[in-house]
Backbone as CSV, one residue per row, in Angstrom:
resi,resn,N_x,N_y,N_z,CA_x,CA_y,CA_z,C_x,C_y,C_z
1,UNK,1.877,0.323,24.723,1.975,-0.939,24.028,1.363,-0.772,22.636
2,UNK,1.862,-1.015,21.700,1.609,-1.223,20.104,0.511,-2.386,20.008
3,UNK,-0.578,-1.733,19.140,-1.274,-3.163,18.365,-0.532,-4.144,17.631
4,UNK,-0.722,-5.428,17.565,0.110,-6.139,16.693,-1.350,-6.346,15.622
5,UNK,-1.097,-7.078,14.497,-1.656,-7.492,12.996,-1.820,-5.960,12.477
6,UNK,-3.207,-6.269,11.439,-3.523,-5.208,10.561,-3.580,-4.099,11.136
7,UNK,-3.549,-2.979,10.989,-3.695,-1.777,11.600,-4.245,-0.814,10.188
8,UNK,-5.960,-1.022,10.182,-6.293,0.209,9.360,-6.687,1.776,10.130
9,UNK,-6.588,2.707,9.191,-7.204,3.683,9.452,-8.384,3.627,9.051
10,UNK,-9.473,4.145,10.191,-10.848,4.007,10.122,-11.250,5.725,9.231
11,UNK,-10.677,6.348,9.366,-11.147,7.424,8.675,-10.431,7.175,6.962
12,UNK,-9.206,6.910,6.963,-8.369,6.159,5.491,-10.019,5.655,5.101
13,UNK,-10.095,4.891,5.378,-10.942,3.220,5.078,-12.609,4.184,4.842
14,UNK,-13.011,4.880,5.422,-14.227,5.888,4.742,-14.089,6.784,3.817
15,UNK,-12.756,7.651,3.995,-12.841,7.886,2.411,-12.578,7.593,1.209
16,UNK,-11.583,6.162,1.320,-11.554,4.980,0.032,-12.755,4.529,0.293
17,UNK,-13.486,4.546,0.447,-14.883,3.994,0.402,-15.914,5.295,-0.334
18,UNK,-16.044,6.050,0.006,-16.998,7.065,-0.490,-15.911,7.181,-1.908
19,UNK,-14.659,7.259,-2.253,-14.438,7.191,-3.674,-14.408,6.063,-4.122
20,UNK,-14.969,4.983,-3.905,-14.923,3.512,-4.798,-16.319,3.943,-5.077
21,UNK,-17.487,4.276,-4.315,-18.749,4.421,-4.720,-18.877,5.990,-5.325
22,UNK,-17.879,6.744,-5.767,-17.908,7.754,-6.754,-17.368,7.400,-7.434
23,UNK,-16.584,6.923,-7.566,-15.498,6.574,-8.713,-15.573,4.979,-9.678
24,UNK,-16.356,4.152,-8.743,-16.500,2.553,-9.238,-14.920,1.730,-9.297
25,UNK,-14.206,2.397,-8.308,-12.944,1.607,-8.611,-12.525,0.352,-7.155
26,UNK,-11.914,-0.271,-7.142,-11.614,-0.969,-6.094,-11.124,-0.329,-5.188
27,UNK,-11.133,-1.172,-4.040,-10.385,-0.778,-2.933,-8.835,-0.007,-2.882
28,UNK,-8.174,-0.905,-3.360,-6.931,-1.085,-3.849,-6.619,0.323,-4.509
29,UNK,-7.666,0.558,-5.768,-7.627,1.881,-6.850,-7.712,2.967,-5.893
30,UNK,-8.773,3.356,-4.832,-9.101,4.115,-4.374,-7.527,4.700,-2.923
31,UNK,-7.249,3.455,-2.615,-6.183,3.887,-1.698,-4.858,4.432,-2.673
32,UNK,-4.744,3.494,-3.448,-3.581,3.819,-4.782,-3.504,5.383,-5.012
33,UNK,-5.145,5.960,-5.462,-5.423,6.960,-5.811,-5.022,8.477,-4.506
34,UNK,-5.705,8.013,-3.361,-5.326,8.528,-1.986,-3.672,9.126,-1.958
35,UNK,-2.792,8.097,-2.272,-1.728,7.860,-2.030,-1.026,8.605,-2.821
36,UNK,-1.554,8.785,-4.176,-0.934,9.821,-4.966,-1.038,11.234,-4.530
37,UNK,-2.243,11.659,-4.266,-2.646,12.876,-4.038,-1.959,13.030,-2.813
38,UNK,-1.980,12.951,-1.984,-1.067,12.928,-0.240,0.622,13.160,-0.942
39,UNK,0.776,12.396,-1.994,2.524,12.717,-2.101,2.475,14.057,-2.911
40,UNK,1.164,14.657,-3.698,1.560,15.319,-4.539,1.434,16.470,-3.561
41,UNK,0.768,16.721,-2.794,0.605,17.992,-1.747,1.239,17.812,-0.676
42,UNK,2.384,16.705,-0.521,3.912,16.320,0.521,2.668,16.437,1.657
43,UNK,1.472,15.475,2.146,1.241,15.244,3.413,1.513,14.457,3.794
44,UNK,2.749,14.273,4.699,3.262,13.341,5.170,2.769,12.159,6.614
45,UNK,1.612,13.176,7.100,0.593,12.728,7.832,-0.175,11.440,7.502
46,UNK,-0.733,12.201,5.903,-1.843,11.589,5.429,-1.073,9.989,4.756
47,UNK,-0.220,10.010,4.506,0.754,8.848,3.934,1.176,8.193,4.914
48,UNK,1.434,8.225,6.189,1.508,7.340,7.063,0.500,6.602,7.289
49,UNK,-0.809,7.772,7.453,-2.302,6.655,7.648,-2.580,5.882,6.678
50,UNK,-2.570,6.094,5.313,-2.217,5.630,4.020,-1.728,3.999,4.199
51,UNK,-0.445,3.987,4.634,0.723,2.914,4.228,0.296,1.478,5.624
52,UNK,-0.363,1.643,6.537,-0.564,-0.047,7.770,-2.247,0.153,6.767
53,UNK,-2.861,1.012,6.162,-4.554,0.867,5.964,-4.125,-0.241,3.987
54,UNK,-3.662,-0.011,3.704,-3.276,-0.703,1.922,-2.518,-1.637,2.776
55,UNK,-1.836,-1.801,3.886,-2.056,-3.406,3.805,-2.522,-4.169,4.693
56,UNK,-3.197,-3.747,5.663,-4.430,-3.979,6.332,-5.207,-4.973,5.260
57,UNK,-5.335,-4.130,4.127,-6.222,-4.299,2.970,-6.030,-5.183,1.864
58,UNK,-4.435,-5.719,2.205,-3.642,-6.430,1.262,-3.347,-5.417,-0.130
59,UNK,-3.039,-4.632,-0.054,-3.297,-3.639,-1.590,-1.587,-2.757,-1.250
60,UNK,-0.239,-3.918,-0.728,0.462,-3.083,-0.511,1.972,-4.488,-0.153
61,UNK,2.517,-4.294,-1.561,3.758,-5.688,-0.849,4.222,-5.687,-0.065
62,UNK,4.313,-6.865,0.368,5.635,-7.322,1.547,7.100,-8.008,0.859
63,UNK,7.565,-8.194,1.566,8.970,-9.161,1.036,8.677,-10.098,0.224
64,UNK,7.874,-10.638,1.182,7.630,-11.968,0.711,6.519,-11.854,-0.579
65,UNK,5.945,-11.303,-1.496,5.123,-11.511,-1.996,6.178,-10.965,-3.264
66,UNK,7.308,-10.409,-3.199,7.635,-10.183,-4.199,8.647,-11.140,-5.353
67,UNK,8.425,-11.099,-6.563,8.883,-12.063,-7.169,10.631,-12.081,-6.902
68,UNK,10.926,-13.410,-6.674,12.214,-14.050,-6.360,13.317,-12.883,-7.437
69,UNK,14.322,-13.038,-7.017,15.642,-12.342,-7.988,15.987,-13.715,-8.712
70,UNK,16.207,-13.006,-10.062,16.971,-14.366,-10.685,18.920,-14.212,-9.758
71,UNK,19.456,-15.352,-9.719,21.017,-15.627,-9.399,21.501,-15.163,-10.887
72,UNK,22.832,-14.872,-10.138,23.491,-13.964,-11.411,24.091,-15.556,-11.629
73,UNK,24.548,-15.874,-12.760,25.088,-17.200,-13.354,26.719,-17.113,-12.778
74,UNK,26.985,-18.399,-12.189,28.228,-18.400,-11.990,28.783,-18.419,-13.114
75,UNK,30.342,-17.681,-13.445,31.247,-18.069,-14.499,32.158,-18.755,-14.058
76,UNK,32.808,-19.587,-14.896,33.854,-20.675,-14.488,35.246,-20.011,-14.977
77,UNK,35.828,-19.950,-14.322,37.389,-19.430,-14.512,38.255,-20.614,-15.050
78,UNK,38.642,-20.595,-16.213,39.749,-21.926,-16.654,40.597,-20.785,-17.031
């Protein structure tokens, strides 16, 4: 059976933590930062734990948070 809600990684979540207090950056910065490095050395491991811990954390969109599409304008055919 699957957990349902947030799902962080507890080890994710200590080492964005030991680099916010090396680095002085947010939460958010520090997973951001995580996230780069994991794609640049293709760990595809480490980017899964990565991706339920940023939004566990809120530091990671959903659908819904993203801004609306404008409608393309109807044209009128005469």
């Amino acid at each position: 059976m699957t957990s349902e809600g947030n799902v962080a990684d507890t080890g994710i979540l200590e080492e964005a933590r030991q680099l916010m207090n090396q680095e002085g950056i947010t939460m958010c910065e520090a997973l951001e930062s995580m996230m780069k490095n994991a794609r640049k050395q293709n760990d595809t491991n480490k980017i899964q734990r990565i991706k339920p811990t940023q939004k566990a954390e809120n530091c990671r969109k959903c659908r819904t948070q993203k801004k609306p599409r404008k409608k393309r304008s109807q044209q009128n055919i005469s």
